[in-house]
C-alpha positions, -999 to 999 in steps of 0.1 A, spaced: -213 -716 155 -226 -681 161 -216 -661 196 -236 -638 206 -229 -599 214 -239 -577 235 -236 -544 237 -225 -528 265 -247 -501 278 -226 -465 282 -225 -457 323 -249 -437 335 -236 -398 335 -233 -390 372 -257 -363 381 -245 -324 378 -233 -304 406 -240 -266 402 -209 -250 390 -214 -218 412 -226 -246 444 -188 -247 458 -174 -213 442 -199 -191 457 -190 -197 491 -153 -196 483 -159 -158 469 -179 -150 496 -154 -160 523 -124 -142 504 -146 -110 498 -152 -107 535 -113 -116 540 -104 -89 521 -126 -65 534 -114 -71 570 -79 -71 561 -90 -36 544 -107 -24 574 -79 -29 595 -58 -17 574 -73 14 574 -79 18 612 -44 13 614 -32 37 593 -57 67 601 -56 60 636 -23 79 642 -35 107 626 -67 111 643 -50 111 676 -30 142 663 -63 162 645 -79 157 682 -47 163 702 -41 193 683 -74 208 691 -70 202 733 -51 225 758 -22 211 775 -36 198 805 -64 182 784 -45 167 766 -35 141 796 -68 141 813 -94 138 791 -99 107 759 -71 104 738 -96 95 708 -121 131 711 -125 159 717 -121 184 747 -126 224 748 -115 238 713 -85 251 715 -65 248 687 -70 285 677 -47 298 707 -21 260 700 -16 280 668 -8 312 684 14 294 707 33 274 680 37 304 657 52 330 682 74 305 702 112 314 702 105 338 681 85 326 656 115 298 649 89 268 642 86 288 605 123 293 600 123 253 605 98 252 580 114 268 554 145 249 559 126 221 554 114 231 521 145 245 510 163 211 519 136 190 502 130 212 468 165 214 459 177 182 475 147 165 459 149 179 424 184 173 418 180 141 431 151 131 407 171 146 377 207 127 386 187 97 389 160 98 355 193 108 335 214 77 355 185 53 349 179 62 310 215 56 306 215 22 320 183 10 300 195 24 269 225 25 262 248 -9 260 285 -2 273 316 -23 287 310 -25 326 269 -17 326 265 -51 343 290 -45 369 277 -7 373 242 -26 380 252 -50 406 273 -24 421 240 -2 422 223 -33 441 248 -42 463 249 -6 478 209 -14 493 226 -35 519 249 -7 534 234 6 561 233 45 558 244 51 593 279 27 586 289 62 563 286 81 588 317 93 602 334 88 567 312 113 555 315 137 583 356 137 580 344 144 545 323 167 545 347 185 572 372 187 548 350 206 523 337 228 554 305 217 543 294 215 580 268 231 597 258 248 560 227 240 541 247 224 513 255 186 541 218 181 536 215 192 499 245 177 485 242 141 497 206 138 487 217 142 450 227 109 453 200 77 458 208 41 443 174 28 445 158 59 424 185 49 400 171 12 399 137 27 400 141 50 366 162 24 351 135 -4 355 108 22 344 125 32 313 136 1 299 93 -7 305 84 32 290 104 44 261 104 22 229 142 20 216 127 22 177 119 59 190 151 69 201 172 54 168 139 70 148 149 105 166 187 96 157 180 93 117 163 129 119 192 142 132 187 145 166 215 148 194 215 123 225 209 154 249 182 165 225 163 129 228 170 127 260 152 161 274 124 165 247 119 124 245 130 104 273 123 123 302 86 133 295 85 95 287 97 92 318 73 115 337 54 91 358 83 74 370 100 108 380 69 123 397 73 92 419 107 92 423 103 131 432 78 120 457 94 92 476 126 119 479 112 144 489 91 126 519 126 108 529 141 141 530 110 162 546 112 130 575 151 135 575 165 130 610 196 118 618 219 136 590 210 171 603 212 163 639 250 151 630 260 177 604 239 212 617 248 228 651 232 260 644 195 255 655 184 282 626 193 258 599 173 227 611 144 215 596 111 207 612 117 174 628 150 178 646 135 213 655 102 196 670 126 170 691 144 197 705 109 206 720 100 174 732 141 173 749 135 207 766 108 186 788 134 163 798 160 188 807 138 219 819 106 203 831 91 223 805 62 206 786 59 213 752 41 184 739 10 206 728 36 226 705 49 192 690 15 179 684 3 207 669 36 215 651 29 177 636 4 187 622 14 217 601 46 200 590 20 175 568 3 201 551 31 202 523 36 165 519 -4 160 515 -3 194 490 29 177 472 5 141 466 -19 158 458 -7 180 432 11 146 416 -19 125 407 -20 139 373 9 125 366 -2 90 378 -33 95 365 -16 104 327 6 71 332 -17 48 337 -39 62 306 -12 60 282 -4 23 292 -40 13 285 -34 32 253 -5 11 246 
């Protein structure tokens, strides 16, 4: 008895769909989200300062009658005059407060915090853990809850109304500490350091001439953020400085835009202009830093 067999025929392949049919679309559609969300971006950031490059330019009474958004009669010439011979020429001596507070605030700052953050990543010692969640913890304390302890403090030390209540305190930052830390466990190899330790070289030693031009990216950055928190530095100097020759820029430019409430005097055209000036040194300080960003980033492709 013989069965016959047949043989199954394979299923028909189902006909190809282009594989770029569906994905081209989707690309398209999230280039043109991205760009938008771009766009906007960008309008909202510039915007602000556009308003202040045309206020700047406009006399007082043009600046509340005419467009917000251009230009009026060119006048910043005589807005500089103004702002520079006020009071006595005091708008500068803010100015250099200013500086003087953010260099040296700034630069210790960066320093305590490199040399706290390349102790953390690499060294190992009883209570680093703890140390590190202390270091955490301390982000969710409000700075304005230490307040008054630190004014009884620092009127103990008759630090107040002297340039050292601003200096001092900025010496001190937990989250540059967390920053170096997290960029020197990622930037300096530890085979260097115990390869620098068998030639006979001392911890301070591998730390200035190794770790911290390791470490020069991350510091620039950490010098940057610091320095713009102390240049925008409000509400410490309004509680610790009563002498209006020791305040920096922006408590100095408030006091101009109070006098209007208390004096009917307007001096919003000062302010604006005043604005202006007092970013010239931040955009000076970025600009001057991108080598070091610029350095980083090559040596990591290196890597």
């Amino acid at each position: 008895m013989t069965t016959a067999t047949t043989a199954k025929r394979p299923a028909a392949p189902a006909p190809a769909t282009p594989a770029g049919r569906h994905t081209r679309p989707h690309k398209a559609r999230t280039r043109v989200a991205v760009i938008t969300g771009l766009v906007a971006f960008t309008v909202y950031s510039v915007a602000p300062v556009w308003w202040l490059v045309v206020a700047a330019t406009k006399s007082q009474s043009d600046l509340y009658t005419t467009n917000a958004l251009w230009f009026a009669e060119f006048r910043l010439w005589d807005n500089l005059r103004g702002l520079f011979t006020y009071q006595d020429g005091i708008f500068l001596t803010w100015m250099g407060n200013t500086l003087l507070y953010g260099l040296a605030g700034t630069a210790g700052m960066t320093l305590v915090s490199v040399a706290c953050g390349y102790g953390l990543a690499m060294y190992r010692f009883r209570g680093r853990g703890v140390m590190m969640g202390a270091i955490i913890g301390s982000f969710l304390v409000p700075g304005a809850l230490l307040t008054i302890p630190s004014f009884l403090l620092y009127t103990d030390l008759r630090l107040i109304d002297t340039p050292w209540a601003i200096i001092v305190p900025s010496f001190f930052n937990a989250f540059s500490v967390y920053l170096a830390k997290v960029y020197a466990e990622g930037a300096i190899p530890p085979e260097l350091l115990e390869a620098a330790r068998i030639d006979g070289a001392g911890e301070y030693r591998i730390f200035f001439l190794i770790g911290a031009r390791l470490m020069s990216t991350g510091a620039a950055t950490i010098f940057l953020l610091g320095f713009v928190g102390s240049w925008n530095s409000f509400f410490g100097p309004l509680v610790y400085l009563r002498d209006q020759y020791k305040w920096p820029v922006m408590l100095g430019l408030y006091s101009w835009l109070k006098v209007k409430v208390d004096n009917s005097t307007d001096l919003t055209g000062l302010v604006v202009v005043g604005s202006i000036i007092s970013l010239i040194p931040m955009v000076a300080l970025m600009i001057s830093l991108q080598r070091y960003w610029r350095s980083g980033i090559t040596l990591g492709s290196l890597k």
